[in-house]
N, C-alpha and C positions, 0 to 999 in steps of 0.2 A: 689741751688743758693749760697748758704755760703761758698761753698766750691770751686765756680768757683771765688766769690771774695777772696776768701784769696790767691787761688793762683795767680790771678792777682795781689795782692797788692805784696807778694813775689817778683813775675816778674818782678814787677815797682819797686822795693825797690833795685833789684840787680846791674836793669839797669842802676837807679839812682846813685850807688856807683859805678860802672862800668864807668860812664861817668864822675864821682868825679873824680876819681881815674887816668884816662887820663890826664884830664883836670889839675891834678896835676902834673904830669908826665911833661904836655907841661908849666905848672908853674916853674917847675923847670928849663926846659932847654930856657925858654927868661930871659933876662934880670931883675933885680927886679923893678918890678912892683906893683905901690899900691892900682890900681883896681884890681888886680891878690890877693893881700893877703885878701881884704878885701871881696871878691867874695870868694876864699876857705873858708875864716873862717866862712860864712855864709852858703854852705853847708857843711860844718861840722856840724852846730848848725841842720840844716834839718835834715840830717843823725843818727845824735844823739836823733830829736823827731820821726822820721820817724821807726826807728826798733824798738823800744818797743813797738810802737802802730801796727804793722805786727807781732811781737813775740808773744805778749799777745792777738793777734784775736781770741775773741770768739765769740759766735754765741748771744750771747745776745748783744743788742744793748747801748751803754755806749756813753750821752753826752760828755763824759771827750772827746773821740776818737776823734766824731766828730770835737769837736773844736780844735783839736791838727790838725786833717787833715787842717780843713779851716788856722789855722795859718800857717803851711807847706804851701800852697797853695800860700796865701799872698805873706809869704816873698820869694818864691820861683819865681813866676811873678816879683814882687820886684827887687829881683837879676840881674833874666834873662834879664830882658827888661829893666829898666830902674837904675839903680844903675851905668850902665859904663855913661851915661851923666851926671848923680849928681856927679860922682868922676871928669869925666872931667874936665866937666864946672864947677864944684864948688871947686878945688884947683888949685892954680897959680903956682903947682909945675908938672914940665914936664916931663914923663920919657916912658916908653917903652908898656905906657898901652892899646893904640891903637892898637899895634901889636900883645900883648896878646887877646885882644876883638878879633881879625880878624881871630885869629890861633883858636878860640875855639869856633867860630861862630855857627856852628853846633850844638854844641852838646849843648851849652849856650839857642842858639834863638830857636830851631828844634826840635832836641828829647828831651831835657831837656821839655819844651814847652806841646808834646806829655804827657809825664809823668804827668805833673799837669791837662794837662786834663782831663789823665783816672782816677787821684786821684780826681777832681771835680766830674766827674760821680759816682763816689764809694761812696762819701759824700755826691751827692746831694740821691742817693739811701740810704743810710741809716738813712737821713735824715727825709725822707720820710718812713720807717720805723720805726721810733722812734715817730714820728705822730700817727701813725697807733696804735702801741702799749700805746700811754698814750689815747689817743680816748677809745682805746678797755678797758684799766682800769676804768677811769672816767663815 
């Protein structure tokens, strides 16, 4: 079982930067955008907590991981879904960011979307795991 999750979270971790990494690509080629910057710099920040916690996978269970996952998770829904209506509708400044939303719709609402899923399944299992083992200490 340990080792069908870590290579799922690798898989999800790749495809996570795989979809960065486009989605950067199509940042650069519209216009500047300030839902576009402030969307990268937030998975960057994912990015940045997401591979140490896939590097350092080991087989014992560690609250720390957990809650990095649930935070990943957060602000990752955060991002996806709701962050392009808070930039919208909460600056009176107009620029190209609707067309970035619509050019990277996919990979933002869809498989991005997919990815927190299977990291919520992975967290609510070792969740449930980490239960298991403070029961079996106590």
């Amino acid at each position: 079982m340990f080792k069908y999750k870590k290579i799922t979270l690798i898989v999800l971790t790749f495809l996570f930067i795989l979809f960065s990494i486009i989605e950067l690509i199509i940042y650069l080629t519209v216009d500047s955008t300030i839902f576009g910057l402030i969307y990268m710099f937030i998975n960057m920040f994912i990015i940045f907590l997401l591979v140490p916690c896939v590097y350092n996978y080991k087989k014992y269970y560690n609250i720390v991981r957990i809650s990095k996952f649930i935070l990943i998770i957060i602000l990752g829904i955060i991002n996806s879904y709701f962050l392009g209506s808070i930039i919208i509708k909460g600056i009176n400044y107009t620029d190209n960011s609707i067309n970035y939303i619509n050019k990277v719709y996919i990979f933002k609402n869809i498989l991005k979307g997919i990815i927190y899923l299977g990291l919520t399944i992975i967290t609510i299992f070792e969740f449930k795991k980490e239960k298991l083992i403070k029961k079996s200490v106590d």
